[in-house]
TORPA-4810 file (N, C-alpha, C, O; in nm, 3 decimals):
<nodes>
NODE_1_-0.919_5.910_-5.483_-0.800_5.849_-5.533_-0.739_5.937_-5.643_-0.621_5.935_-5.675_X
NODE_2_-0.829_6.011_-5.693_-0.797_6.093_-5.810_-0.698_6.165_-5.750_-0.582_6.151_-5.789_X
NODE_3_-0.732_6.258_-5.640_-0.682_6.336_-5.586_-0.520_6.330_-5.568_-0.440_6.419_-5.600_X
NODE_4_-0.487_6.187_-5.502_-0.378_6.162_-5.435_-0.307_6.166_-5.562_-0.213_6.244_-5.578_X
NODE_5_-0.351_6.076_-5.666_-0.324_6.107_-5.824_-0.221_6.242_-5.858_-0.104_6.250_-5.894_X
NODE_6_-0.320_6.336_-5.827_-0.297_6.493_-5.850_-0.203_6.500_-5.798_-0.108_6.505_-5.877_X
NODE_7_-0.157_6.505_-5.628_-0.090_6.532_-5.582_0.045_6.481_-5.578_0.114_6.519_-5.483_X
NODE_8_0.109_6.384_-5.684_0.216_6.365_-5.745_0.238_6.201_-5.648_0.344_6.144_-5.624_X
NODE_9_0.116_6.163_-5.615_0.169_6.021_-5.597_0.099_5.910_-5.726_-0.019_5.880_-5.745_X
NODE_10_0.224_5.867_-5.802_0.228_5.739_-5.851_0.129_5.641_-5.883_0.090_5.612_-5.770_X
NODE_11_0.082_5.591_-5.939_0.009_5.422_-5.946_0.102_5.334_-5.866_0.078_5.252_-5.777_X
NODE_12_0.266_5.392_-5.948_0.350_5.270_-5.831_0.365_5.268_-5.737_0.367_5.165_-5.669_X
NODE_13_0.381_5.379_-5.700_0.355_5.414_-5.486_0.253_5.313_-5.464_0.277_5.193_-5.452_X
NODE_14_0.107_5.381_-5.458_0.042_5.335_-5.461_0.001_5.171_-5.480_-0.085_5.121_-5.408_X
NODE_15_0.072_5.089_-5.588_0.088_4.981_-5.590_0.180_4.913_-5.437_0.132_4.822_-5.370_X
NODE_16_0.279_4.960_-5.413_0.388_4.981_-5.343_0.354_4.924_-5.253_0.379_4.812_-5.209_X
NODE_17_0.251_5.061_-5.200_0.228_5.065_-5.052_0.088_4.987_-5.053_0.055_4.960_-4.937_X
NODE_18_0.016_4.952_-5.129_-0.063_4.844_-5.071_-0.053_4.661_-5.095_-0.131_4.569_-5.069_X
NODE_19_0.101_4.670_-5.166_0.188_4.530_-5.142_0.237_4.558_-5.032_0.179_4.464_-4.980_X
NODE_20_0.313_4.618_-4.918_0.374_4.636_-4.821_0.301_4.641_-4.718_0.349_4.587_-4.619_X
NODE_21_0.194_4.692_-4.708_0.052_4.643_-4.643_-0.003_4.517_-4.597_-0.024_4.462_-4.489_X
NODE_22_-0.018_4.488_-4.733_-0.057_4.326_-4.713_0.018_4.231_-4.639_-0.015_4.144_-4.558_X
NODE_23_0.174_4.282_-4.705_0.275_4.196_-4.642_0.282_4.213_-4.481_0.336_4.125_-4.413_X
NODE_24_0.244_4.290_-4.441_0.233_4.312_-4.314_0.179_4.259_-4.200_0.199_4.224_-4.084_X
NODE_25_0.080_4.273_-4.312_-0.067_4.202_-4.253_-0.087_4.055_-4.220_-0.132_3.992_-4.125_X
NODE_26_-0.024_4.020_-4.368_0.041_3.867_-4.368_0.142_3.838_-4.259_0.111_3.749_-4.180_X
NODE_27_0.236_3.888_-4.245_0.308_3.893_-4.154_0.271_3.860_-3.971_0.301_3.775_-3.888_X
NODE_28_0.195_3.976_-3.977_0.151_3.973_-3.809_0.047_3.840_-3.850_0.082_3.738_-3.792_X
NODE_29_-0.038_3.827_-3.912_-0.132_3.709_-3.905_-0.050_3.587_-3.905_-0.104_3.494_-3.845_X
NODE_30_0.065_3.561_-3.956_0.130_3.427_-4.014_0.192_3.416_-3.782_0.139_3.342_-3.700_X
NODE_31_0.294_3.507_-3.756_0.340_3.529_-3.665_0.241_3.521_-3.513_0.287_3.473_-3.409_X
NODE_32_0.146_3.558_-3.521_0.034_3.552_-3.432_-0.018_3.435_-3.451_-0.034_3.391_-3.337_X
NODE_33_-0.058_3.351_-3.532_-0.124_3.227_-3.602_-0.066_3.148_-3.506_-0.130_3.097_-3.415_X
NODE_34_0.110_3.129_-3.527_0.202_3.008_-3.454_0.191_3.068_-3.318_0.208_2.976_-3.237_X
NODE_35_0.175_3.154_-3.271_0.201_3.207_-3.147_0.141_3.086_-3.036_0.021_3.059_-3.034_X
NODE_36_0.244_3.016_-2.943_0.160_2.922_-2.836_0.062_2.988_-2.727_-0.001_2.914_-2.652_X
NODE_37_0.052_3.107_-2.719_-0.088_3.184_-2.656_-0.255_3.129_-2.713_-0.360_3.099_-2.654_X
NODE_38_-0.214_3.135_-2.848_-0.364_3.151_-2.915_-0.380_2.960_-2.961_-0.464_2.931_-3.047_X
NODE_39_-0.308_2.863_-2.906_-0.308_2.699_-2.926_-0.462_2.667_-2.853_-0.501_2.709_-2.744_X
NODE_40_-0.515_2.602_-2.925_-0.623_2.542_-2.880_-0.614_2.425_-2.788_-0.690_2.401_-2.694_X
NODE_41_-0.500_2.347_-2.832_-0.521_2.228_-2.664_-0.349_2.186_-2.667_-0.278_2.267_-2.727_X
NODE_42_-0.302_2.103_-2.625_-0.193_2.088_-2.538_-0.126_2.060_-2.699_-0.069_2.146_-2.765_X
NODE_43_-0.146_1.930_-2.739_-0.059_1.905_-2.864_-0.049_2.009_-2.956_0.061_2.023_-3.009_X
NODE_44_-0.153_2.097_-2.993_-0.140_2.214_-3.080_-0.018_2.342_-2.996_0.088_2.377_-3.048_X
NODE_45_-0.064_2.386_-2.877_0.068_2.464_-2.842_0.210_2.411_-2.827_0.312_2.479_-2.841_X
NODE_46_0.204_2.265_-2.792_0.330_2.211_-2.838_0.401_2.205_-2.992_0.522_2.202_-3.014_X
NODE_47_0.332_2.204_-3.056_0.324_2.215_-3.177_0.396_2.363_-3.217_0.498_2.381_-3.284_X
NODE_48_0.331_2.436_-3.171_0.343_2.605_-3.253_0.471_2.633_-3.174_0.536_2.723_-3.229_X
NODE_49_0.554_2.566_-3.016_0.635_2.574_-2.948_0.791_2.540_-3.041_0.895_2.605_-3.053_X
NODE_50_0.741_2.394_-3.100_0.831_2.337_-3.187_0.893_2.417_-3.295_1.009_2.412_-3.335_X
NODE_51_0.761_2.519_-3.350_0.755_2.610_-3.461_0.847_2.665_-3.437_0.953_2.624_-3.482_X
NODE_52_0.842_2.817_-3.331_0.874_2.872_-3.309_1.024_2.921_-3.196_1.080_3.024_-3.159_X
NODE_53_1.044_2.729_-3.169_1.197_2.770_-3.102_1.305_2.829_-3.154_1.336_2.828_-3.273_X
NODE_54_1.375_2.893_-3.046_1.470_2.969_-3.052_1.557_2.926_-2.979_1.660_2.904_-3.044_X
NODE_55_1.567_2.901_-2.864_1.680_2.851_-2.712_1.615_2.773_-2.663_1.496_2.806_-2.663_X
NODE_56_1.646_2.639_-2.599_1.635_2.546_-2.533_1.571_2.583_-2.364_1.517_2.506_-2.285_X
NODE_57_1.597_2.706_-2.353_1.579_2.783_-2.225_1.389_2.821_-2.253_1.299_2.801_-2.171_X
NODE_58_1.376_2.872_-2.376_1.305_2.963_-2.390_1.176_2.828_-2.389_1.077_2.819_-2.318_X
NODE_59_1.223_2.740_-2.489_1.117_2.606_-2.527_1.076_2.540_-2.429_0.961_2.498_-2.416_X
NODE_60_1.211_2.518_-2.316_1.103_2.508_-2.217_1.018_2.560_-2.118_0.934_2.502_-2.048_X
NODE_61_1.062_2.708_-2.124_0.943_2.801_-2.044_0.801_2.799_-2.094_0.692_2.820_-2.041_X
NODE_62_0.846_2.764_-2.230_0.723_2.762_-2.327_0.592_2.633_-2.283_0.472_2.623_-2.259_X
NODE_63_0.713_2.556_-2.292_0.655_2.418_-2.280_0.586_2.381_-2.145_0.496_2.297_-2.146_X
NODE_64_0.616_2.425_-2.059_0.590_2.451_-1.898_0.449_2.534_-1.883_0.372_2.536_-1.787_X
NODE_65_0.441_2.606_-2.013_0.337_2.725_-2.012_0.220_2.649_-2.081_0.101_2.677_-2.066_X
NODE_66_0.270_2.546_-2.161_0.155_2.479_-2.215_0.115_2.369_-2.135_0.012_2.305_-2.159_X
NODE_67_0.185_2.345_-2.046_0.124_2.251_-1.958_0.086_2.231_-1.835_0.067_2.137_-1.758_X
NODE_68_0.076_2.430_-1.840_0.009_2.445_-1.741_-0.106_2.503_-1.756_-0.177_2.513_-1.656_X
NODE_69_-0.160_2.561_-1.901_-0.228_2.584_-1.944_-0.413_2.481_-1.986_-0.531_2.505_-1.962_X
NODE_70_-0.349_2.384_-2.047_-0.401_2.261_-2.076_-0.378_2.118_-1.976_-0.278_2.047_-1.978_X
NODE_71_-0.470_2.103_-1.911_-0.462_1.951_-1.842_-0.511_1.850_-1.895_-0.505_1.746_-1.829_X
NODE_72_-0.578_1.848_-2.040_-0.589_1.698_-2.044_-0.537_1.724_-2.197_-0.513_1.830_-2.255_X
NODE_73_-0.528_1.566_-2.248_-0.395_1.565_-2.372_-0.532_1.462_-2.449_-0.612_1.375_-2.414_X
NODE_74_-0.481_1.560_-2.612_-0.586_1.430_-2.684_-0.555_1.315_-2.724_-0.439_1.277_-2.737_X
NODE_75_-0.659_1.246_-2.748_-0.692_1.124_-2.739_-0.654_1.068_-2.886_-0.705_1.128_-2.981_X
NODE_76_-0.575_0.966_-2.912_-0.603_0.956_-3.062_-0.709_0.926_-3.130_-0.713_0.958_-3.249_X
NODE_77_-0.831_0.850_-3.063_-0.976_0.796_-3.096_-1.065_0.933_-3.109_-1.184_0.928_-3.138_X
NODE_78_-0.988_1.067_-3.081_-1.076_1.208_-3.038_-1.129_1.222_-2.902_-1.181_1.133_-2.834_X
NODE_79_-1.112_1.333_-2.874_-1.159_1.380_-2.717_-1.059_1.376_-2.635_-0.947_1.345_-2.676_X
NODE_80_-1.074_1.395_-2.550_-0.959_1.448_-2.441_-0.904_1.324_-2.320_-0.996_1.248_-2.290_X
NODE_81_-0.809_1.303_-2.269_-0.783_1.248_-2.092_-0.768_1.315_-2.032_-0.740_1.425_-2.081_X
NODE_82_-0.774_1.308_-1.919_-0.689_1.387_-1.781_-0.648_1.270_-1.695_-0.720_1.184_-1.644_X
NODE_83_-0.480_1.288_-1.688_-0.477_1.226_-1.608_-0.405_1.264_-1.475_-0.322_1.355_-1.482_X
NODE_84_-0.428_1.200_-1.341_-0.503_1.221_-1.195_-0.356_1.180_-1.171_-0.313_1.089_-1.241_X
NODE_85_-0.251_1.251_-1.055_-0.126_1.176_-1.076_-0.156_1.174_-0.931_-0.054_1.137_-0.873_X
NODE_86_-0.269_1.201_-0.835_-0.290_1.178_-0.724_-0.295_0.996_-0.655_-0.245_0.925_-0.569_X
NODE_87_-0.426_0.995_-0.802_-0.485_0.860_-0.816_-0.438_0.752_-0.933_-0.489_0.651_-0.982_X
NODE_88_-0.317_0.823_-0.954_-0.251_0.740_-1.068_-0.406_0.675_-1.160_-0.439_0.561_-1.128_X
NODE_89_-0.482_0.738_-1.255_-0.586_0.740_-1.300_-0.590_0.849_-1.425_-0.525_0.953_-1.426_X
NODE_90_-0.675_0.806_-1.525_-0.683_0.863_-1.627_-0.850_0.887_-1.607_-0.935_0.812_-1.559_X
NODE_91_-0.858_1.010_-1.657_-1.027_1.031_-1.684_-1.088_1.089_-1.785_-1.064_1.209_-1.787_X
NODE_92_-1.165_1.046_-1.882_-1.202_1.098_-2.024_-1.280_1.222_-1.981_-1.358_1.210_-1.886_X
NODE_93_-1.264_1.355_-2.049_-1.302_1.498_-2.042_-1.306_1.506_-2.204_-1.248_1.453_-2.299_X
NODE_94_-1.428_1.624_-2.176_-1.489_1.656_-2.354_-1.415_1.748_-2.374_-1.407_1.771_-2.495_X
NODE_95_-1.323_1.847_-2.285_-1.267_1.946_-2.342_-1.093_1.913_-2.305_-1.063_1.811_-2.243_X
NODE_96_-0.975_2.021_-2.355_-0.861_2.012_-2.326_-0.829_2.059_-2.174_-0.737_2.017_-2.105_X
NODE_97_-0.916_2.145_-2.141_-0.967_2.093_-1.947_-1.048_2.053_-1.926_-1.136_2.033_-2.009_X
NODE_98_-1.055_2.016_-1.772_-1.195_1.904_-1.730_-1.272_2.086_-1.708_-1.233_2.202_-1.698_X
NODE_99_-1.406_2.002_-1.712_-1.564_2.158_-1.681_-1.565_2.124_-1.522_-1.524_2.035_-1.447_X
NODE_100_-1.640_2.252_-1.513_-1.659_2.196_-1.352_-1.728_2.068_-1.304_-1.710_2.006_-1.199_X
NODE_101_-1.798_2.047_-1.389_-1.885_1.916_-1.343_-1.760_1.802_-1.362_-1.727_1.766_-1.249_X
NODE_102_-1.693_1.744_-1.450_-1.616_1.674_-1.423_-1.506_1.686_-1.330_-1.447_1.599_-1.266_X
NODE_103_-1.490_1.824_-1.336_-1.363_1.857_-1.161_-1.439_1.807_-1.045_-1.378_1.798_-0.938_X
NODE_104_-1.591_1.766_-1.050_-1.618_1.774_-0.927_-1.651_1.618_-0.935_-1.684_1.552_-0.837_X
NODE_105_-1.640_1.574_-1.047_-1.582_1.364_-1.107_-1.509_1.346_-1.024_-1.513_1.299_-0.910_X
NODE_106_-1.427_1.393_-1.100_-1.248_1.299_-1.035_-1.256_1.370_-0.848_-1.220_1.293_-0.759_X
NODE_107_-1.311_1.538_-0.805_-1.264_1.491_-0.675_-1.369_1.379_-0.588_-1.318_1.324_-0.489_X
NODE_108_-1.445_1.360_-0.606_-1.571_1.268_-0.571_-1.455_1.140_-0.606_-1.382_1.105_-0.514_X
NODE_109_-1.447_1.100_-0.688_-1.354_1.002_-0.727_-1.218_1.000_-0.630_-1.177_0.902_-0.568_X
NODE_110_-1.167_1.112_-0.630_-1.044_1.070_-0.510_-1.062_1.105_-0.354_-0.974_1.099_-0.268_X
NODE_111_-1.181_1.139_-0.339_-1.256_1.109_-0.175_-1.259_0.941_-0.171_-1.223_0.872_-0.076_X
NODE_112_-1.305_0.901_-0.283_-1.371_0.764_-0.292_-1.224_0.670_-0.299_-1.230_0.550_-0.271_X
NODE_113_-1.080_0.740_-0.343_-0.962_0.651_-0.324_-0.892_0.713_-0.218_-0.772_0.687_-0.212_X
NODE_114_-0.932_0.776_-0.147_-0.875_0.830_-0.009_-0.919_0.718_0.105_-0.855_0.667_0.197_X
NODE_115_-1.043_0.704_0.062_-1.100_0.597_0.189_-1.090_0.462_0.160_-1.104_0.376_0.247_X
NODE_116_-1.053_0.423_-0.018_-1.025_0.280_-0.003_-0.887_0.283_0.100_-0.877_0.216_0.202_X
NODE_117_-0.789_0.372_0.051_-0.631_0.399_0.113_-0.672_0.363_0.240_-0.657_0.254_0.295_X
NODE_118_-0.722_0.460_0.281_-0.757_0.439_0.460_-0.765_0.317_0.531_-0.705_0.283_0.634_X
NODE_119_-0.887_0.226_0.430_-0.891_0.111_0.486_-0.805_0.012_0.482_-0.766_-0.052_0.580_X
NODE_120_-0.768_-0.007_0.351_-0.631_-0.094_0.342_-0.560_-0.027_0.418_-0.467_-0.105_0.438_X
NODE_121_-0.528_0.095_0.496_-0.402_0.105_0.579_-0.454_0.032_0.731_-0.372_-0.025_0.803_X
NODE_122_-0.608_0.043_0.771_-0.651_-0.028_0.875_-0.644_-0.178_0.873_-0.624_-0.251_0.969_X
NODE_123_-0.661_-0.208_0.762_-0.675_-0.342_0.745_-0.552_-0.427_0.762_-0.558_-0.534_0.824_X
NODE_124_-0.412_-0.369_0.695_-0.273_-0.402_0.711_-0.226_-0.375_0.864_-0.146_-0.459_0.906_X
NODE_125_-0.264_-0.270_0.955_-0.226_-0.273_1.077_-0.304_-0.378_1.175_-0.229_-0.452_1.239_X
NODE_126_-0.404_-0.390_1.188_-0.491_-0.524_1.188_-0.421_-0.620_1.193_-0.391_-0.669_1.302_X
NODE_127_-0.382_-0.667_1.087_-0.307_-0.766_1.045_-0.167_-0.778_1.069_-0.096_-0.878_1.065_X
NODE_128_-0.147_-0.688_1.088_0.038_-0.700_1.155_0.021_-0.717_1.328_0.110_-0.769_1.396_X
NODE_129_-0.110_-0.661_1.388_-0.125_-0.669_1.513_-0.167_-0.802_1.551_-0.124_-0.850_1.656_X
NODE_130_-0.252_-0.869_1.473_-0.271_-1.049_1.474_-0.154_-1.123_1.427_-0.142_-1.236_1.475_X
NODE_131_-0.076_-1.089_1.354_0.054_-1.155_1.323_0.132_-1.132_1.487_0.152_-1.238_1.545_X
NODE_132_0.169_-1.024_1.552_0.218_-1.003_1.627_0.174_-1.062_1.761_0.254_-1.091_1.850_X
NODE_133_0.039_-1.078_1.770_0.026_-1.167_1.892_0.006_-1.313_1.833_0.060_-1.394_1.909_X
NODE_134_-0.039_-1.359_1.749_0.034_-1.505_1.724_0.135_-1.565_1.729_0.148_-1.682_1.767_X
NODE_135_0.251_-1.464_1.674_0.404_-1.466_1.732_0.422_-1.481_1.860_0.501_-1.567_1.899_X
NODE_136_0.356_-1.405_1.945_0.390_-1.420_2.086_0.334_-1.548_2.148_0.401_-1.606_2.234_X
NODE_137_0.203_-1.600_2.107_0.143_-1.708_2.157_0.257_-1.799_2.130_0.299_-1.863_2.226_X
NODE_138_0.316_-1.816_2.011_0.384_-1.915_1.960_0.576_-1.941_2.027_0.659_-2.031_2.040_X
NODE_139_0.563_-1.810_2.050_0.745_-1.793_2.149_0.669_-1.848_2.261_0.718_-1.955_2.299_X
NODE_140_0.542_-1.801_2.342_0.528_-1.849_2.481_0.505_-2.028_2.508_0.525_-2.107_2.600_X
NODE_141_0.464_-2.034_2.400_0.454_-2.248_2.404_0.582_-2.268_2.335_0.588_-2.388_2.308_X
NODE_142_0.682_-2.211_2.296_0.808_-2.275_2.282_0.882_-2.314_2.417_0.940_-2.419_2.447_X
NODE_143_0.858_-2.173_2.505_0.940_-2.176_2.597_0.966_-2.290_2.708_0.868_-2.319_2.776_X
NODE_144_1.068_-2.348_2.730_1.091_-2.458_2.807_1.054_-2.486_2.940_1.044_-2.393_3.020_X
NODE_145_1.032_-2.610_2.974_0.950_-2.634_3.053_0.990_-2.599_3.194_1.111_-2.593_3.175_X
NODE_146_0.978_-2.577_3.299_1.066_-2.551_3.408_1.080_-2.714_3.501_1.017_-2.815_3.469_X
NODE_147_1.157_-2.707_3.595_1.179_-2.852_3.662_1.074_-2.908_3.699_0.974_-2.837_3.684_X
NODE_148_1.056_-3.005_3.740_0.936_-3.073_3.806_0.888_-3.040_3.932_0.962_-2.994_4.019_X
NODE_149_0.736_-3.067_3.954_0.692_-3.005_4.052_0.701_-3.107_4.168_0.609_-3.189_4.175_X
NODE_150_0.799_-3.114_4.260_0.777_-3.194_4.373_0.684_-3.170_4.487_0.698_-3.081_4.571_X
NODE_151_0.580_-3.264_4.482_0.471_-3.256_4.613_0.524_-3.322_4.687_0.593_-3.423_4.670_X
NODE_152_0.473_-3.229_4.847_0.564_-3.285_4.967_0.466_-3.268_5.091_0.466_-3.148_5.120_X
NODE_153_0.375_-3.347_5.184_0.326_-3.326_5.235_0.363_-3.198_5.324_0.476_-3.162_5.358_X
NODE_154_0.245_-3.142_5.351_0.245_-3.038_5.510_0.315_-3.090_5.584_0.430_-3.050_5.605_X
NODE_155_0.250_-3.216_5.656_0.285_-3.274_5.777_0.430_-3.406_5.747_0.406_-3.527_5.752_X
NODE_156_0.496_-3.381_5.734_0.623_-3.452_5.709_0.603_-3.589_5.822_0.574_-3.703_5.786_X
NODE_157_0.619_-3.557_5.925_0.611_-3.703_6.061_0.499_-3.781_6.023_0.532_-3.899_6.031_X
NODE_158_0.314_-3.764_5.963_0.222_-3.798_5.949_0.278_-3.917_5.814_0.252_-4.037_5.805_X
NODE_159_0.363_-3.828_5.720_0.392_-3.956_5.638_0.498_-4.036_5.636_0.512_-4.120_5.547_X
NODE_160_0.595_-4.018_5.746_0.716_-4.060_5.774_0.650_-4.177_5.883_0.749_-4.237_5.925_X
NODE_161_0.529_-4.234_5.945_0.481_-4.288_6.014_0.421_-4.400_5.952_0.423_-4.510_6.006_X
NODE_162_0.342_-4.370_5.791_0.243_-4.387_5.701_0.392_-4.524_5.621_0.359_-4.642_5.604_X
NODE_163_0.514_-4.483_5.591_0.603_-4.531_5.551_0.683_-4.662_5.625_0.734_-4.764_5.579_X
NODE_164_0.669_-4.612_5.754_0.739_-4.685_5.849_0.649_-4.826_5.885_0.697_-4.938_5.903_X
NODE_165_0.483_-4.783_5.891_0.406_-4.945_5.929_0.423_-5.049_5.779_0.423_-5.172_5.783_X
NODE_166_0.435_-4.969_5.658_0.466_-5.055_5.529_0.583_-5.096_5.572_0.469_-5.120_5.532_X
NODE_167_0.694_-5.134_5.613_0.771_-5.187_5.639_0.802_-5.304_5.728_0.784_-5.300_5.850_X
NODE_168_0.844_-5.392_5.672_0.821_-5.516_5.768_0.883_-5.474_5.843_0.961_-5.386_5.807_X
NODE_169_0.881_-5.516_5.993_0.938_-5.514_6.128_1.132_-5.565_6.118_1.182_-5.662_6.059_X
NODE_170_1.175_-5.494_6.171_1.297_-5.524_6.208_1.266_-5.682_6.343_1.212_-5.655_6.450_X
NODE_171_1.291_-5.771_6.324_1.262_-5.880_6.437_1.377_-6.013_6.434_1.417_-6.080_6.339_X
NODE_172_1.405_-6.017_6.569_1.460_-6.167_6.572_1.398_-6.285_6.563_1.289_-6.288_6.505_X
NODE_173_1.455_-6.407_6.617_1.384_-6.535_6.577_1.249_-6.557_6.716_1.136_-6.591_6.683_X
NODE_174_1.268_-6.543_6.793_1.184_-6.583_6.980_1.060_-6.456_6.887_0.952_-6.513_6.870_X
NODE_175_1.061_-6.328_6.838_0.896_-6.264_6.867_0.823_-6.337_6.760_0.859_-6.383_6.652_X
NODE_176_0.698_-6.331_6.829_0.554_-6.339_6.773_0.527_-6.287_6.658_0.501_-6.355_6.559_X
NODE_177_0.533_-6.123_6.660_0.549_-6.098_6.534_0.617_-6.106_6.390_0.578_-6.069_6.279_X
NODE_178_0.765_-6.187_6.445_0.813_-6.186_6.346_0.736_-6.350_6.329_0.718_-6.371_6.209_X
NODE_179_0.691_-6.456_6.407_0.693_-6.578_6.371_0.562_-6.566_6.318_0.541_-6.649_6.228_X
NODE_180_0.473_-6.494_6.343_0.319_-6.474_6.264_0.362_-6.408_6.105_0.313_-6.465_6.008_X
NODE_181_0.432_-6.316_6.085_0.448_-6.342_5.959_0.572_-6.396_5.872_0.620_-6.339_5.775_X
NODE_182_0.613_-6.520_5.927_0.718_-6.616_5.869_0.553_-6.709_5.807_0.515_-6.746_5.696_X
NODE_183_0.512_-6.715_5.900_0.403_-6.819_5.872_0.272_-6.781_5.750_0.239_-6.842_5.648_X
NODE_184_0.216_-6.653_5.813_0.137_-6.595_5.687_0.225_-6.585_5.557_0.165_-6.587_5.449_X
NODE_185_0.377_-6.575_5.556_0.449_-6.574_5.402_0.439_-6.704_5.362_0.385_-6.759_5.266_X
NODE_186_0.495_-6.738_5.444_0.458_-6.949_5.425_0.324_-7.020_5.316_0.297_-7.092_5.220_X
NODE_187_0.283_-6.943_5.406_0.084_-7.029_5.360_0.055_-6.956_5.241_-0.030_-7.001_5.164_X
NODE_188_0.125_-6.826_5.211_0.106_-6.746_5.093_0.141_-6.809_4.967_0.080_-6.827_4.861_X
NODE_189_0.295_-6.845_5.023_0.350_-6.940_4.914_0.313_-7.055_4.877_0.322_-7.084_4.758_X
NODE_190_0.253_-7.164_4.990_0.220_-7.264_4.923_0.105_-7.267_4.873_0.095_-7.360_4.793_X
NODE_191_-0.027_-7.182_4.887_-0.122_-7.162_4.825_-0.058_-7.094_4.658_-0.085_-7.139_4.547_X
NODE_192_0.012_-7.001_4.682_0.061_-6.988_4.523_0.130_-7.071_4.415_0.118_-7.071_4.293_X
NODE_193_0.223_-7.157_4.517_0.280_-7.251_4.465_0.180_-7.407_4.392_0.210_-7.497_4.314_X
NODE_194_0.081_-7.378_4.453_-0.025_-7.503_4.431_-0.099_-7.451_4.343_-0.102_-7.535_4.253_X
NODE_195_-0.170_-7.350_4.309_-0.267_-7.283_4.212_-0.171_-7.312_4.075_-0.231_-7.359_3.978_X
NODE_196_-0.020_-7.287_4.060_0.074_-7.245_3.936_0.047_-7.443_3.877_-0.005_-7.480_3.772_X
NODE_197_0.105_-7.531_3.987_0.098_-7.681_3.941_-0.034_-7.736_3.921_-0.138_-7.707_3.981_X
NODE_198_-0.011_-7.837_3.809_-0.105_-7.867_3.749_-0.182_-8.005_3.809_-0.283_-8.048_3.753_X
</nodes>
């Protein structure tokens, strides 16, 4: 130091240049410090983002960079979330990313909401397919009745014969037949007529 002494530099130089130094030093440390590269988890590079805006353009490239950087956001109680926008789900992680062992949480976890999905989608088609044939059971017993079923013998003459002996006889006063049943109506009646009086 003597030397530099000798050689016609100053105490104040010397003072000078190791205030201008420092300041430097200070400088890049203060500037590097805020820098959102060196942020430890999502709210802190948002943070140093806030610091350090300049353009609305730039803050949000920034901001885009921190959130793609950091996936889970802290907690106010301490510690971290992640949350799952697959499984609309939040999942507590010890760090500002999940470790592998918890990446291999949540996908175990959304295998496990892939197949509830699945089933509720089986279960709802199911169910629209029993809705759909109950519907139909229910249109087919609405539907109106058709005309009546007229039974008509095979043999048409067999009962046109069957019709004709139920019929009393066409007869004048002289036949037998008609005077045998003038008489059986007769005896009908006065046997009925006698049972009714007392």
């Amino acid at each position: 130091m003597y030397r530099l002494l000798d050689a016609g530099v100053t105490k104040l130089h010397l003072v000078v240049l190791v205030g201008v130094s420092c300041a430097l030093v200070a400088a890049w440390l203060g500037f590097r410090d805020s820098s959102p590269e060196l942020a430890q988890d999502f709210e802190d590079c948002v943070e140093r983002v806030k610091a350090k805006s300049s353009s609305d353009d730039e803050v949000s490239a920034l901001m885009t960079g921190c959130n793609v950087r950091f996936a889970g956001r802290r907690k106010a109680e301490g510690g971290y979330t992640y949350y799952d926008f697959m499984q609309d789900r939040k999942f507590d992680i010890a760090g500002p990313n999940p470790t592998p062992d918890e990446r291999k949480l949540i996908d175990r976890e959304y295998i496990g909401y892939l197949d509830a999905q699945r089933r509720e989608a089986v279960s709802a088609e199911l169910a629209t397919r029993q809705n759909e044939q109950l519907r139909a059971e229910i249109e087919r017993g609405r539907q109106p009745v058709g005309p009546p079923i007229i039974l008509t013998p095979a043999n048409v003459s067999a009962a046109k014969r069957l019709v004709d002996r139920q019929k009393p006889p066409q007869c004048g006063d002289e036949s037998l037949a008609c005077t045998w049943s003038r008489i059986s109506t007769a005896v009908k009646n006065a046997f009925a007529s006698s049972k009714t009086k007392p």
